[in-house]
N, C-alpha and C positions, 0 to 999 in steps of 0.2 A: 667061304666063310660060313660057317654055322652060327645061327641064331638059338638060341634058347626061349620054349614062349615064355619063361616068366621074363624074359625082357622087351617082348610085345607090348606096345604102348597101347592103353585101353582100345583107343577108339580103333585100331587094329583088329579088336577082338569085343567087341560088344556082348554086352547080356542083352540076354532076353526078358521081355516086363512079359509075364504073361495076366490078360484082364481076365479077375472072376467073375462069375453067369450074376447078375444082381435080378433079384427079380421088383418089377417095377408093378406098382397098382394103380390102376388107372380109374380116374374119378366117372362113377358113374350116372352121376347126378349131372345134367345135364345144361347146361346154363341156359335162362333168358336173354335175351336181344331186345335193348329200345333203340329202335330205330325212327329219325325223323328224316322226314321227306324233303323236297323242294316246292317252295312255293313263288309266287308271283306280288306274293304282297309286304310281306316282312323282309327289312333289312338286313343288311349283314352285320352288321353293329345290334341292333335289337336280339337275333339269333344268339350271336356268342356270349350278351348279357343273360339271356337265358339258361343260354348251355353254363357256364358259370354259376350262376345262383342257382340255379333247382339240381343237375348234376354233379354239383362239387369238380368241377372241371377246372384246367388252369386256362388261365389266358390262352396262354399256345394251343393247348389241347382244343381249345373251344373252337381258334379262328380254325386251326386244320381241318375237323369237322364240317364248319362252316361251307370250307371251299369242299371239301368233297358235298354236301348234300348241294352248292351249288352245280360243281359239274357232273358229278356221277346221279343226281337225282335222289340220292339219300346216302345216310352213315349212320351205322352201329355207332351210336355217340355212348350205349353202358350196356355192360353185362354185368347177370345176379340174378338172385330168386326174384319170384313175384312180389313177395312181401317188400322188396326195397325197387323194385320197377315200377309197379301199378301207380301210387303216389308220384313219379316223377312223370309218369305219363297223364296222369289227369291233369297236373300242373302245367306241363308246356301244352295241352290241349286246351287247358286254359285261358294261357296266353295265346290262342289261335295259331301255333305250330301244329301241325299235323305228325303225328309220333302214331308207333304201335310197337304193340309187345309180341315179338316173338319167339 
């Protein structure tokens, strides 16, 4: 029995997608890091109030921070320029959380 391929059922015979070269640019500006530490004195509850008001953090965002500066010892809790870091790091330094920018 001969076939004919126009009676080849597509997925018999598939096209080919071929992808074009895109070229991508990459930000060369380099982002800031505020990072807060772990400490022995501030609760967990006082932390994520903090991280919340001075970071614009949510709830969730705050406690997960939380637990990583508890067991890892610190967490990138924001990245950005200096100009919106510095101010957020004076302020939880403020509150006696230990933070740095780097």
């Amino acid at each position: 029995m001969y076939f004919s391929p126009f009676n080849i059922k597509d997925y018999e015979n598939p096209k080919r997608e071929y992808n074009e070269d895109i070229a991508v640019l990459e930000e060369t500006d380099f982002e800031n890091k505020l990072i807060v530490y772990n400490d022995d004195v501030n609760t967990f509850d006082y932390v994520i109030s903090c991280l919340v008001e001075i970071c614009g953090h949510t709830l969730e965002q705050a406690e997960q921070c939380t637990l990583l500066i508890h067991y890892k010892g610190k967490c990138k809790v924001k990245t950005g320029s200096l100009e919106i870091l510095k101010p957020m790091h004076q302020k939880l330094l403020s509150r006696s959380l230990t933070s740095e920018i780097e």
